[in-house]
KETOR-88229 format. One record per atom (N, C-alpha, C): residue in one letter; x, y, z. Coordinates in pm, whole numbers, plus 32768, in hexadecimal, padded with zeros to 4 digits. Example, Ala and Ser with C-alpha at 12.3 -4.5 7.8 and 13.67 -1.06 7.14 Angstrom:
<nodes>
a85277DC7830C;a84CE7E3E830C;a85287EB6830C;s85057F1F82C4;s85577F9682CA;s850A80038313;
</nodes>
This chain:
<nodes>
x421FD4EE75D7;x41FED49A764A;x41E7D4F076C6;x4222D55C76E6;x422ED5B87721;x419DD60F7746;x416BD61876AF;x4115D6787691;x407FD62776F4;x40BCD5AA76B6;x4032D53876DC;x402BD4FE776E;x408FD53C77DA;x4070D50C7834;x4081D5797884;x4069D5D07838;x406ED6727865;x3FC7D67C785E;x3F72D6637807;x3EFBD65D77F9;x3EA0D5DB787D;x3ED9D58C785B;x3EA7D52778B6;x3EB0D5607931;x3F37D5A0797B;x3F29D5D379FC;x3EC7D65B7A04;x3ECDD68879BA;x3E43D6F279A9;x3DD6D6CE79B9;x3D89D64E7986;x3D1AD60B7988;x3D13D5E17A06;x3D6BD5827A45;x3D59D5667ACF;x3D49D5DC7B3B;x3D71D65E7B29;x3D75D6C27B65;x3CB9D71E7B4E;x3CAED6E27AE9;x3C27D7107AC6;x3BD7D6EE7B1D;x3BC8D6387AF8;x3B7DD5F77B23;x3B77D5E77BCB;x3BF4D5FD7C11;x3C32D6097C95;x3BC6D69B7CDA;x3BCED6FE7C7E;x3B90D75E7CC7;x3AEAD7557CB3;x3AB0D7047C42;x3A4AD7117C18;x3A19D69E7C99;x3A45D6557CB1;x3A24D5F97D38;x3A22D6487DBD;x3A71D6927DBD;x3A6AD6EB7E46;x3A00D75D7E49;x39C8D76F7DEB;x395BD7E47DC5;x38D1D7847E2A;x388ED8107EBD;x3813D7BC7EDA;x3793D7C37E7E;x375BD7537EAD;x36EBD73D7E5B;x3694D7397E93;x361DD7677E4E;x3582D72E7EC8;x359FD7927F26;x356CD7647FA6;x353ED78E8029;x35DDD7F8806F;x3647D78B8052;x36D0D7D78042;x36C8D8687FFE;x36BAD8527F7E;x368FD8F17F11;x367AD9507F64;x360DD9217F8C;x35AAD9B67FA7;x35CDD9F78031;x3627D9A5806A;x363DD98780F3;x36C5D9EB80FA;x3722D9E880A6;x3796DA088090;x375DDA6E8051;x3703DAB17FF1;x3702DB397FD4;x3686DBA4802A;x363DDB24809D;x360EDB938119;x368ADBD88154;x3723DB8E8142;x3775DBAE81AE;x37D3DC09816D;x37F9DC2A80F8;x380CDC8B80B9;x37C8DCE280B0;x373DDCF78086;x36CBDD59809F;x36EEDDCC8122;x3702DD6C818A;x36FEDD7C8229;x376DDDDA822C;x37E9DDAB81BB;x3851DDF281F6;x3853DE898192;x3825DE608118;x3812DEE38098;x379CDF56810C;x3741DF3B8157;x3700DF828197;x376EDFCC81F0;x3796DF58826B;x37D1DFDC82C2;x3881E0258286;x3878E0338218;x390EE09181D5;x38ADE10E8200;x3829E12481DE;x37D6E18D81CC;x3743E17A81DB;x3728E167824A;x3692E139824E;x365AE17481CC;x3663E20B81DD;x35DBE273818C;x3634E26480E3;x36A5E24A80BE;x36E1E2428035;x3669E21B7FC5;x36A0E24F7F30;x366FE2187EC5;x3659E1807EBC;x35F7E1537EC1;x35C0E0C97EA0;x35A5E0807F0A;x3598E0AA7F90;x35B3E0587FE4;x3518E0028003;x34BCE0498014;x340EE01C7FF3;x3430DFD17F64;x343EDFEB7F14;x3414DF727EB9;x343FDEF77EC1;x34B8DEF77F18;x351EDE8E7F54;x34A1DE3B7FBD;x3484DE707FF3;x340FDE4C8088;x33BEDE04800F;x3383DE5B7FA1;x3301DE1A7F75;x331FDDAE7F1D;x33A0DDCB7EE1;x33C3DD537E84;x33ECDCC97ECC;x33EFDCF57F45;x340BDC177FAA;x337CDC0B7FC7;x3332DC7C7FD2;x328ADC618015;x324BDBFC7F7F;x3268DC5D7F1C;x3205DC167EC8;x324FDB957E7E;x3308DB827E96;x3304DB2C7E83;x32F1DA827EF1;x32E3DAC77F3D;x32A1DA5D7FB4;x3205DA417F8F;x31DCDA8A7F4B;x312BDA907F1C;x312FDA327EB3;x319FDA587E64;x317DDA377DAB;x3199D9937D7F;x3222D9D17DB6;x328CD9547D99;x326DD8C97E27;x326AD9297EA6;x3280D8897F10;x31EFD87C7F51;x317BD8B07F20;x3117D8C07F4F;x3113D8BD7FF3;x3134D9178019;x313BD9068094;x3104D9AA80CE;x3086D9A08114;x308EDA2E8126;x307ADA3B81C6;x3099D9D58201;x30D3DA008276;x3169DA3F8282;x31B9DA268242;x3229DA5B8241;x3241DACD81DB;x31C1DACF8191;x31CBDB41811E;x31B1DBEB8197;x3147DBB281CB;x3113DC41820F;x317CDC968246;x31C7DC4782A6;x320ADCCB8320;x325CDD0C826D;x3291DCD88228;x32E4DD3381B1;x3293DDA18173;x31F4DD8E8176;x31B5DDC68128;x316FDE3381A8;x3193DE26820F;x314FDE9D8275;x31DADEDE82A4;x3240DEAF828F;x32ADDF0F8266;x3299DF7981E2;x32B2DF3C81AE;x327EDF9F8124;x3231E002811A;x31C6DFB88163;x3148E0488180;x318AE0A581AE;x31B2E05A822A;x31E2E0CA827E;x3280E1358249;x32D1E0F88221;x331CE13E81B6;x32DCE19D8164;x329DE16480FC;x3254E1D480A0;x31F4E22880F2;x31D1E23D8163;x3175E298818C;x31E5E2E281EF;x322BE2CC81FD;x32B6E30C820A;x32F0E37C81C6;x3313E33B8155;x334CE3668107;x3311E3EE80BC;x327DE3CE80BD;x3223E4128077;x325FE4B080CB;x3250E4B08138;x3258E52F818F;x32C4E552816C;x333AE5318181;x33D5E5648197;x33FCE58880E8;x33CBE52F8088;x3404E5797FF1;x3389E5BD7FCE;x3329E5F67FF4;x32D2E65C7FC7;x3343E6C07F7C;x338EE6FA7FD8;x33E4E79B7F9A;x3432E74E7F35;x3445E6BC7F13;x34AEE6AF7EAA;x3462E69D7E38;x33F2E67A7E42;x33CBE65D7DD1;x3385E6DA7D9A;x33D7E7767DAF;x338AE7F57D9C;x341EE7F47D42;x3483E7B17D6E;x3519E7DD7D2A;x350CE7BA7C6C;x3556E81C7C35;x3561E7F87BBA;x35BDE7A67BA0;x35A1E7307B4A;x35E6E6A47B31;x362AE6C97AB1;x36D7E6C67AEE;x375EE6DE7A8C;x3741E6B07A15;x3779E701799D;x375BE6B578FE;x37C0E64878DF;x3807E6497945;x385AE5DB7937;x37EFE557796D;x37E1E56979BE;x3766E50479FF;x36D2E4BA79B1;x36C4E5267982;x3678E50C78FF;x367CE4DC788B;x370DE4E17867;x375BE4A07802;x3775E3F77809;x3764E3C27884;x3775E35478B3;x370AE30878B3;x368BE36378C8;x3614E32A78EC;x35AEE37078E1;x3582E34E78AB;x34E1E3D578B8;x346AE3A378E1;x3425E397796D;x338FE35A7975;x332EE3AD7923;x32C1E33F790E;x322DE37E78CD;x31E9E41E793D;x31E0E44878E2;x31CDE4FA7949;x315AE4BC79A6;x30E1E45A799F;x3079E44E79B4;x307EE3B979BE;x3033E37E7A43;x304AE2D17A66;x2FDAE2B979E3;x2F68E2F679E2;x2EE1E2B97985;x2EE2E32D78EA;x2ED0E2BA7886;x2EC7E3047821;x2E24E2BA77C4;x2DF0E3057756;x2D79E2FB7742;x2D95E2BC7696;x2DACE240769A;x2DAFE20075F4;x2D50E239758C;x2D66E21C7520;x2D16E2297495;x2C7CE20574AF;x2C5BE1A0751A;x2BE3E16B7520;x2B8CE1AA759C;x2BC6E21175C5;x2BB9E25D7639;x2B88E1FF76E0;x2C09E1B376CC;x2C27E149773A;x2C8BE18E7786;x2C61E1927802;x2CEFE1A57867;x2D5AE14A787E;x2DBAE16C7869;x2E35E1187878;x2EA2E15578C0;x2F06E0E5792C;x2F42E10F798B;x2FBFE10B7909;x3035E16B791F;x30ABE19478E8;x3110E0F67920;x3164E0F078BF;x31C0E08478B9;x3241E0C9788B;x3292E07F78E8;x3337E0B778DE;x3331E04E786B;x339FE0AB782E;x33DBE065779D;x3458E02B77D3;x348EDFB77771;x3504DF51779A;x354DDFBB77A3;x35ACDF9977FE;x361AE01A784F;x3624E0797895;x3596E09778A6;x354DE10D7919;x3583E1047992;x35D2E13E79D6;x3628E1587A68;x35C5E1D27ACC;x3552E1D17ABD;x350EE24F7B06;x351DE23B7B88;x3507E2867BE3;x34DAE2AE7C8F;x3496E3067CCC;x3485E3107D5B;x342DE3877D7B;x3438E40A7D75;x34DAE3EA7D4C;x350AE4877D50;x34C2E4E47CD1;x34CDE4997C62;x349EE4D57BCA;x342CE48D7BA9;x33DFE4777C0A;x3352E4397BC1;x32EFE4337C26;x32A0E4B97C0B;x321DE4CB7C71;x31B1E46A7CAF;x31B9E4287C5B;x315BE3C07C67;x317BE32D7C91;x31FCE3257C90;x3236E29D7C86;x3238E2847D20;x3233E2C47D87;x321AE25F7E29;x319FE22A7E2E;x3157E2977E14;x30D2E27F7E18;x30C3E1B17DDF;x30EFE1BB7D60;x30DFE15F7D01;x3100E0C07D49;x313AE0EE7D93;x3191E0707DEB;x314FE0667E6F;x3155E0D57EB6;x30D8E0DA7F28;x3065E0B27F1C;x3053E07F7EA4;x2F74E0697E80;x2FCFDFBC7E98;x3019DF997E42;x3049DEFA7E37;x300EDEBA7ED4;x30A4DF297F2E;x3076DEF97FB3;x301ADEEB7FEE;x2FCBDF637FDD;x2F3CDF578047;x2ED5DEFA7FF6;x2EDADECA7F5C;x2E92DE7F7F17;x2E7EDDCB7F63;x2F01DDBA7F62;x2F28DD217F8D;x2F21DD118006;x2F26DD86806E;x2F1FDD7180F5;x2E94DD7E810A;x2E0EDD9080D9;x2D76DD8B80E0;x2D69DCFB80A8;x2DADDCC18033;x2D7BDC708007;x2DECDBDB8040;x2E39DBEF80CC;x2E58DB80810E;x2DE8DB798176;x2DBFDBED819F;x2D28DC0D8227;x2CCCDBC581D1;x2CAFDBCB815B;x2C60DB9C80FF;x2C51DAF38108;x2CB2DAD180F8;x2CEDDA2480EF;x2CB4DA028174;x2CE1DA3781E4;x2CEADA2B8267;x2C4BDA4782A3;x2C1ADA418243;x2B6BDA8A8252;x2B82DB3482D3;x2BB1DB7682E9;x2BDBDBB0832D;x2B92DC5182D4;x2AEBDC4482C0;x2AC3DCA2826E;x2ADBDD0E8274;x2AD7DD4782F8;x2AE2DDDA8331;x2B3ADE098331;x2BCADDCA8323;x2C4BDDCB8325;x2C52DE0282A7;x2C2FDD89822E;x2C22DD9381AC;x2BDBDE21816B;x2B7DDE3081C4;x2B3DDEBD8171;x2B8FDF3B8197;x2BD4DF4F8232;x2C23DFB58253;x2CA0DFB281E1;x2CF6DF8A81EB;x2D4ADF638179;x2D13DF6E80F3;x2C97DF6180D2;x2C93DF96801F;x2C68E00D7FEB;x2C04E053808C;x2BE7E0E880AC;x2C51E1118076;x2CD4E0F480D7;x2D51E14B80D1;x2D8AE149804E;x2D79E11D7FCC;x2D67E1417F59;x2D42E1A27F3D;x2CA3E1D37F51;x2C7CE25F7F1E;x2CB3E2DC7F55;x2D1AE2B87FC2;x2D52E31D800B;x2DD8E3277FD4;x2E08E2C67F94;x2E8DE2BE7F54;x2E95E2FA7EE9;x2E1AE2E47EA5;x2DFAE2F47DF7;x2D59E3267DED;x2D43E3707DF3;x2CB6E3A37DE1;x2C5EE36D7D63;x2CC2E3517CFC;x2CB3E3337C6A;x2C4CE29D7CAD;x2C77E2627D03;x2C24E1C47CEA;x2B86E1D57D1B;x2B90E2407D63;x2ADEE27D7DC1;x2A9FE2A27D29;x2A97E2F07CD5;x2A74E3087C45;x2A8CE2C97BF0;x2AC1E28D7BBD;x2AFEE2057B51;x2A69E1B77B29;x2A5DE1967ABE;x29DFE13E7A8F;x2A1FE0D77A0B;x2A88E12479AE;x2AA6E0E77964;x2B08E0C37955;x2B7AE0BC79C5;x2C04E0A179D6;x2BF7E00879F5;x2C45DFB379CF;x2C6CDF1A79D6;x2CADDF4C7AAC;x2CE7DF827AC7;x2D08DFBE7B48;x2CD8DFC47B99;x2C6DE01B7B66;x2C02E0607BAE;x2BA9DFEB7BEE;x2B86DFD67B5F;x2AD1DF7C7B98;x2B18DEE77BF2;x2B94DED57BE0;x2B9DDE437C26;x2BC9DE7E7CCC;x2BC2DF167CDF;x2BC4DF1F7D62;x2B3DDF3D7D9C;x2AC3DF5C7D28;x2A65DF6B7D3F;x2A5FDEE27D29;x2A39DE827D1B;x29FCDDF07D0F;x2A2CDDAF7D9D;x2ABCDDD37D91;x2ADFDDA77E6E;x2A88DDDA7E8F;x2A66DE6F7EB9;x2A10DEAC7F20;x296DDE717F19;x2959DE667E7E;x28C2DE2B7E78;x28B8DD8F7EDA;x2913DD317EAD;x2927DCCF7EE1;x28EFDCB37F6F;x2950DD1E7FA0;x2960DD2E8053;x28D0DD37808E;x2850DD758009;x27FEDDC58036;x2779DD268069;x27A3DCF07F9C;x2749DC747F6E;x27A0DBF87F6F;x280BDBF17FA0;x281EDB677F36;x28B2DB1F7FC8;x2897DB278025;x291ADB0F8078;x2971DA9B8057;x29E7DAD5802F;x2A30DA538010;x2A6CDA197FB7;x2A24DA737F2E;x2A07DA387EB8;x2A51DABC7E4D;x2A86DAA17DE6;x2A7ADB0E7D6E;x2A3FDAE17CF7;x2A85DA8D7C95;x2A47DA4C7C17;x29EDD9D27C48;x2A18D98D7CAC;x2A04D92E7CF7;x2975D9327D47;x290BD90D7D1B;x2892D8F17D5E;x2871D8D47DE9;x2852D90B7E74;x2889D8ED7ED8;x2859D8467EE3;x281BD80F7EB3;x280DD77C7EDE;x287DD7227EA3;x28BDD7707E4B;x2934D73B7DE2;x29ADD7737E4B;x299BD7CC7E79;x2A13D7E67EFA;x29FAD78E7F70;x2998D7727F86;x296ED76B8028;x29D9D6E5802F;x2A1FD6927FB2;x2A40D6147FC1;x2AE4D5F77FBE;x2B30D6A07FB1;x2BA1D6B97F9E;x2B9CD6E7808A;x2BB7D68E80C6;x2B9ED6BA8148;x2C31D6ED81B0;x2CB9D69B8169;x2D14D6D281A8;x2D3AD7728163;x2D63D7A381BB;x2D71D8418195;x2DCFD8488116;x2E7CD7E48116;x2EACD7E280CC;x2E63D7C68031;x2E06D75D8015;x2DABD7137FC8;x2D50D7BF7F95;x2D26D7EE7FDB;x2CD2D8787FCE;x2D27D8CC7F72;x2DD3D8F67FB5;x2E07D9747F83;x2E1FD9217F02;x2E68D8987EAC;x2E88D8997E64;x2E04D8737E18;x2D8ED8847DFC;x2D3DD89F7DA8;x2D44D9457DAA;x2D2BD9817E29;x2CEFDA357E14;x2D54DA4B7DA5;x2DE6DA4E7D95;x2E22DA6D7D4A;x2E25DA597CE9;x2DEBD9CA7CAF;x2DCFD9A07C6E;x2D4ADA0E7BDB;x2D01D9FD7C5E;x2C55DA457C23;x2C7ADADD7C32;x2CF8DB107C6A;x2D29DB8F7C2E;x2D1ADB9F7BB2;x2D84DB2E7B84;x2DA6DB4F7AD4;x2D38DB447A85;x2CA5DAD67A9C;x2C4FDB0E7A60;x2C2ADB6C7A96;x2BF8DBBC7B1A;x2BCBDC207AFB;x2BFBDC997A79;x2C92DC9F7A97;x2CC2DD297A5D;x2CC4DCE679AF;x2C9ADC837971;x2CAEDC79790A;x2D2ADC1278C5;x2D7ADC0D7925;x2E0BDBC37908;x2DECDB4B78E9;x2DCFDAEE786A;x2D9CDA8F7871;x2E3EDA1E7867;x2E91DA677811;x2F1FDA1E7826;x2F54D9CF789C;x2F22DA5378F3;x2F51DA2E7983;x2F20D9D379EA;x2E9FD9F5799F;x2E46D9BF79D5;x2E50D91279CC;x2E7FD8E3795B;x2E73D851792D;x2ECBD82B797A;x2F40D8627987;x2FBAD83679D4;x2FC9D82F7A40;x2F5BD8817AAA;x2F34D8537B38;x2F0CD8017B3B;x2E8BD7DA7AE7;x2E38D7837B13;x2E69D7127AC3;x2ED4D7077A6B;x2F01D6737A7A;x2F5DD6427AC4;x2FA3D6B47B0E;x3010D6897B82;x2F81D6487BDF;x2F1ED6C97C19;x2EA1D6707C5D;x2E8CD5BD7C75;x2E8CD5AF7BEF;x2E5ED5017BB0;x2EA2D4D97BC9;x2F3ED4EE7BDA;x2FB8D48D7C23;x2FCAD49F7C93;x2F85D4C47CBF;x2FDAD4E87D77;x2F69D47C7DCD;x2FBED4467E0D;x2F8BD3E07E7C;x2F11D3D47E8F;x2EE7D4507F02;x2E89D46E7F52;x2E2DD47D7F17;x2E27D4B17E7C;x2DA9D4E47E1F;x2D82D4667DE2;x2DE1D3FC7DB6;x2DACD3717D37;x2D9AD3037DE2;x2DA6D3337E59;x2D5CD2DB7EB9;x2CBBD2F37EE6;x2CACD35B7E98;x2C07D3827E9E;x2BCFD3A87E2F;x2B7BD33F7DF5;x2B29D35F7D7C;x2AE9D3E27D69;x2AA0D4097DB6;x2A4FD47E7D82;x2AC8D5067D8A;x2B2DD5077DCB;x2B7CD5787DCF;x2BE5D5587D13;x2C02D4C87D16;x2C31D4A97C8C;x2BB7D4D87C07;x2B20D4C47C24;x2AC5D4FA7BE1;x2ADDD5587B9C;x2AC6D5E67C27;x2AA5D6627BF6;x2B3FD69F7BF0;x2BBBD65F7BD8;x2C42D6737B93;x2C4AD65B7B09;x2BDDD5DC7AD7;x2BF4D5C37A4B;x2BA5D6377A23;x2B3AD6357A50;x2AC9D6A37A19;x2AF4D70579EA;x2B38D7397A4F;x2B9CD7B27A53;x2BF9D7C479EF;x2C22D75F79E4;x2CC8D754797A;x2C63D73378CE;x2BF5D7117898;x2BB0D6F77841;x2B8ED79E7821;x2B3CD7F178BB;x2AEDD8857880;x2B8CD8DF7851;x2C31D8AC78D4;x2C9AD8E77875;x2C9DD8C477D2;x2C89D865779E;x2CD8D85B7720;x2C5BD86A76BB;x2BDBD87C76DC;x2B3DD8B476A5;x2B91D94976B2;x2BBAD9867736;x2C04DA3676E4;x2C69DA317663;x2CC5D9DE7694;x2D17D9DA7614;x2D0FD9B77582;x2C68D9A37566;x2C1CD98374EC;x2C6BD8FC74CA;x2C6DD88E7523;x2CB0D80174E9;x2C49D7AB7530;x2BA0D7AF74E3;x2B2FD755750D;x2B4CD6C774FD;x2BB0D6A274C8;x2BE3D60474A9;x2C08D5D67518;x2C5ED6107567;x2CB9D60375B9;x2C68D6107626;x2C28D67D763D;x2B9BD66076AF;x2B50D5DB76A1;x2B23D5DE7677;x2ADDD5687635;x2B0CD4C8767A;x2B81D4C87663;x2BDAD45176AA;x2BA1D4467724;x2BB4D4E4775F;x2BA3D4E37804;x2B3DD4CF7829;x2AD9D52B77D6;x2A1FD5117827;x29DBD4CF77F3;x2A2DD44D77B7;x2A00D3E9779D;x29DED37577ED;x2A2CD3847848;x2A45D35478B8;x29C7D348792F;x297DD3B57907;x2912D3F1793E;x288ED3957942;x2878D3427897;x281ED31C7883;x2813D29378C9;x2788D25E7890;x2771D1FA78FC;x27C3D19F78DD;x2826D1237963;x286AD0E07931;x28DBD11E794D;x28EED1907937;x2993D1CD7952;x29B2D1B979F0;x2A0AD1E479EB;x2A63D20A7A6E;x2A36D23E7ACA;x29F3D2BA7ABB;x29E2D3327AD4;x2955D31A7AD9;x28EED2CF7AB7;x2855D2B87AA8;x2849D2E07B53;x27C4D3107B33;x276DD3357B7C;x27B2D3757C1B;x2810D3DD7BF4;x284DD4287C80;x27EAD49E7C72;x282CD50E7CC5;x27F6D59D7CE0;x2811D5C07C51;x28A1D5CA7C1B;x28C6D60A7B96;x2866D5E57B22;x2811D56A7B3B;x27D3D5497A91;x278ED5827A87;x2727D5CB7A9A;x2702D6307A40;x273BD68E7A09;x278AD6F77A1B;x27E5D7377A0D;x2829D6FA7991;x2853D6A07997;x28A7D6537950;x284CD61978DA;x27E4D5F178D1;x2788D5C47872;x276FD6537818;x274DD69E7847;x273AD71B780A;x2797D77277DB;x27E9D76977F4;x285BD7A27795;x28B7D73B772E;x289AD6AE774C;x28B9D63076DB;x2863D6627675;x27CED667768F;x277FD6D47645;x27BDD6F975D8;x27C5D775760C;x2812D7C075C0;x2884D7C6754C;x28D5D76475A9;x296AD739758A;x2943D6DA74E5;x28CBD6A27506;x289FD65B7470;x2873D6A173FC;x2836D70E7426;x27E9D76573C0;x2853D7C2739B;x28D0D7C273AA;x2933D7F87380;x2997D7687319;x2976D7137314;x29B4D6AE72E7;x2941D65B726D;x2938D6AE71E6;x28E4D68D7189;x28C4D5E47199;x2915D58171BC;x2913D4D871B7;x28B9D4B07215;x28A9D5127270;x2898D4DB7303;x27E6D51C7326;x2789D55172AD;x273CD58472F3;x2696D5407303;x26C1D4DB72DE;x264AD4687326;x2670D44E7393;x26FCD46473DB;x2702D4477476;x26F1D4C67493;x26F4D550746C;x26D0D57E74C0;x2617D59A74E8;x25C8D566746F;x252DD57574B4;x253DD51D751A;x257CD4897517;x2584D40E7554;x25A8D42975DE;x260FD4B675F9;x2658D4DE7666;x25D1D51676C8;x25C5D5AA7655;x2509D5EE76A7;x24AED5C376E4;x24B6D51D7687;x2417D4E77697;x2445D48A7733;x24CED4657731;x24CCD409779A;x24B2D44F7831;x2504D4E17839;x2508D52578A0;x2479D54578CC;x242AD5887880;x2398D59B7870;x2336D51F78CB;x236FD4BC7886;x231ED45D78D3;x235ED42A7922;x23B8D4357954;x2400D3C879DE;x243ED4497A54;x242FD4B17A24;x246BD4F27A93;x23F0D5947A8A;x235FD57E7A8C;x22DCD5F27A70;x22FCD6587AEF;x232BD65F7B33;x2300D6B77B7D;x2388D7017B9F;x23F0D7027B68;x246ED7537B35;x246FD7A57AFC;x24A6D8377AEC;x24B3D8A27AAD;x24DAD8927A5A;x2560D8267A4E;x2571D7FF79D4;x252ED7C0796A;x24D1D7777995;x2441D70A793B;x23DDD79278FA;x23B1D7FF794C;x2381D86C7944;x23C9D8BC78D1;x241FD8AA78BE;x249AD9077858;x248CD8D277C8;x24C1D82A7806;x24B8D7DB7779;x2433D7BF7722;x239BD7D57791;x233FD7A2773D;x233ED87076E1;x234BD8CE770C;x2342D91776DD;x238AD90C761C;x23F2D8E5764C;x248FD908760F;x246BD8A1759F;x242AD82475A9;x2429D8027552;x2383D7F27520;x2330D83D753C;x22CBD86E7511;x22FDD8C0748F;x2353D91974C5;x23A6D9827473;x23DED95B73FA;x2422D8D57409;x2467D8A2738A;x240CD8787354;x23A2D8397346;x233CD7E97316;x22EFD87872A9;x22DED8D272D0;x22ADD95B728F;x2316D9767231;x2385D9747270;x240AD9CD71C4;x240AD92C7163;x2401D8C971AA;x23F1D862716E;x23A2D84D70D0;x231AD8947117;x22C4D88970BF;x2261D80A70E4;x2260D7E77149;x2210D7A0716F;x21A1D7DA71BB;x213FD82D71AB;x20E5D8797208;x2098D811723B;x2058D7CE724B;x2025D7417297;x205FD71D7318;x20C6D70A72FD;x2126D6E67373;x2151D75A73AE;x2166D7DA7379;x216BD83E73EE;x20FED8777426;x2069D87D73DD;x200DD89E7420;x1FD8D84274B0;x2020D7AF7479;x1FE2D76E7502;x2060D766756F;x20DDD77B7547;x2135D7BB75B1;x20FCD84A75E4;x20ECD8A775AF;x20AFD90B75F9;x204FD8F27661;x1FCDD8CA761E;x1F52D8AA766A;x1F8DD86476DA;x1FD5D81476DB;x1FFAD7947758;x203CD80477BC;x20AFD85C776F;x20EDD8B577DA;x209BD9077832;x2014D94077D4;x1FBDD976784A;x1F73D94278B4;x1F4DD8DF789F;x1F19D85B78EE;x1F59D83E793A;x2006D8287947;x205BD80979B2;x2075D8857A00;x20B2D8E479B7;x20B4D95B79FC;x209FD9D779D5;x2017D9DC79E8;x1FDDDA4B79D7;x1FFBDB1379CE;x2059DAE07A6E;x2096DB457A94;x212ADB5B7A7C;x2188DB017A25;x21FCDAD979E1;x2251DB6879ED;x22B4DB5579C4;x2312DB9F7978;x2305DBC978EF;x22B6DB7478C3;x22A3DB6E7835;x220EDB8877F4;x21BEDB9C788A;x2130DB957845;x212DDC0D781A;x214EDC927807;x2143DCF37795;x215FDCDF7724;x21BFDCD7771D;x220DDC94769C;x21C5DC14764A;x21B6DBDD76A0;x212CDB71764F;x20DADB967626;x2061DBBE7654;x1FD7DC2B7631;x201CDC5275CF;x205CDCB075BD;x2091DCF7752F;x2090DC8F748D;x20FEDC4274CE;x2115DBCA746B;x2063DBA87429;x202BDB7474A8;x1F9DDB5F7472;x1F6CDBAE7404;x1F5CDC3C743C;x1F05DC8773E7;x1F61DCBB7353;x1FCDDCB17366;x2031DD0672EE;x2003DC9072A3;x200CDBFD72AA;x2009DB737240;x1F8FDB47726E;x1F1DDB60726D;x1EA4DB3A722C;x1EBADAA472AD;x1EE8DA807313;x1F1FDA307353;x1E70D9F07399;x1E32D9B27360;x1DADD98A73A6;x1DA8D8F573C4;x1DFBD8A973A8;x1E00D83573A4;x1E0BD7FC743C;x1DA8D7AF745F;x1DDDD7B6751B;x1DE7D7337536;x1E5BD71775AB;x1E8ED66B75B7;x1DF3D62575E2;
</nodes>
């Protein structure tokens, strides 16, 4: 009896403290103020920047908030460009084998796979590294900062801001000024292109942005169209279905649009065309989603999403043929009359791709595709004209 109300007062003691634990806005609030105090034991100490960057980005990640993300994340800068100066001579010191025994970082942040892909190095479960024993590792944390602090100037349309801040990348890391085939690289080259062509926008079409108008509404897509840029399609699904639930986004259709769109081209990476399918279905006429900025986009990769799904591939000519004719003067209509010119040829139907060809030159002459057509012509005897 003893035992059992020895347990019970344990449980209430559980549950007693598990109630007093803050939550939400409390959380983050209560470990800025620990942060605050782990800083001044030792301003310049081991970990103290990642401390700065870890409330910045979780004010970014977790509370979307990047007004309150920044001042943490221009600390940081300023820390790591700090820091950089004053442990130069330590990081010349030889790192104890005892120290090594505990932990060993990758000698090198980038390593070159089997497929001769660049890839950034990953601590293994239990990895305890720092700046002291790992050359590369401020750097690694310093790009974080100056990354997210261009791309809140970014949100904020604040271009010039945005491009100073992603400069300071190639000055951090030289590796991203040369980079072509790094997942790293090119998505800091695709910001800078952006800045050059595209204001506003990353995966996101700027007329498909122009409709995301509060800044907050802006950063939680950019982050979003991060994860497709760099490939993360996992991550990617899981933004953009938090996206679809949040207030401000399912109170405006076309910003709810080009979120489904989005969350359909995520799970088209993860090779699950079924499951897309659901989404840019939505697209067609009659759906939800009919006739926004996203439907083309969205028609054309349903496309797709069918011709990967043996059951489904009378909807996808049905998909081609509709875009083709209801939406002609789209890059995307331009793509699809190609694309399925194309299928109509492995098909074995030469009839129907010779007069998809012919039509493609007729519409656009000067295409994307009009080389590639001509060819088709002459390689298959292709004379047949619409």
């Amino acid at each position: 009896m003893e035992k059992r109300w020895e347990n019970v007062t344990n449980l209430e003691k559980m549950i007693s403290l598990w109630k007093s634990m803050p939550l939400g806005e409390n959380a983050i609030l209560a470990a800025e103020k620990s942060t605050e105090q782990f800083i001044e034991q030792e301003p310049f100490g081991l970990y103290r920047g990642e401390a700065m960057l870890n409330c910045g980005l979780c004010r970014l990640e977790i509370f979307l908030d990047p007004d309150k993300a920044e001042p943490w994340l221009l600390r940081a800068n300023k820390w790591f460009g700090e820091v950089k100066k004053t442990d130069a001579a330590l990081l010349k010191l030889e790192v104890p084998d005892k120290s090594k025994a505990v932990s060993q970082p990758p000698r090198e942040e980038r390593f070159t796979d089997e497929w001769s892909n660049i890839k950034l190095s990953q601590p293994k479960p239990g990895d305890l590294f720092n700046r002291r024993e790992c050359s590369w590792y401020i750097s690694s944390k310093h790009k974080d900062a100056v990354l997210w602090l261009g791309m809140i100037a970014y949100a904020n349309k604040d271009y010039n801001v945005a491009k100073t801040w992603w400069e300071k990348l190639y000055v951090i890391d030289p590796y991203f000024k040369q980079a072509d085939n790094s997942p790293t690289g090119s998505t800091t080259q695709r910001l800078m292109w952006n800045l050059e062509h595209n204001n506003g926008s990353l995966f996101a079409k700027p007329e498909e942005m122009v409709v995301f108008k509060s800044s907050r509404s802006r950063f939680m897509l950019l982050i979003a169209d991060m994860e497709l840029e760099n490939g993360n399609m996992l991550e990617a699904e899981r933004k953009f279905r938090r996206l679809l639930n949040d207030k401000e986004i399912q109170a405006n259709r076309e910003q709810s649009a080009y979120c489904a769109f989005a969350l359909g081209i995520s799970l088209m990476g993860q090779s699950k065309p079924k499951e897309a399918v659901i989404i840019l279905e939505n697209f067609k006429s009659g759906g939800v989603f009919a006739q926004t900025k996203s439907t083309p986009r969205a028609l054309l990769n349903l496309a797709v999403c069918y011709s990967a799904i043996l059951e489904r591939q009378k909807d996808m000519y049905a998909c081609y043929q509709y875009l083709i004719k209801f939406f002609p003067k789209t890059k995307e209509a331009e793509t699809a009359l190609f694309d399925l010119s194309v299928t109509y040829l492995y098909d074995g139907n030469a009839e129907q791709a010779s007069k998809g060809f012919w039509e493609y030159l007729k519409r656009y002459p000067k295409g994307d595709f009009a080389s590639s057509v001509k060819n088709y012509i002459v390689e298959n005897n292709l004379t047949i004209h619409p």
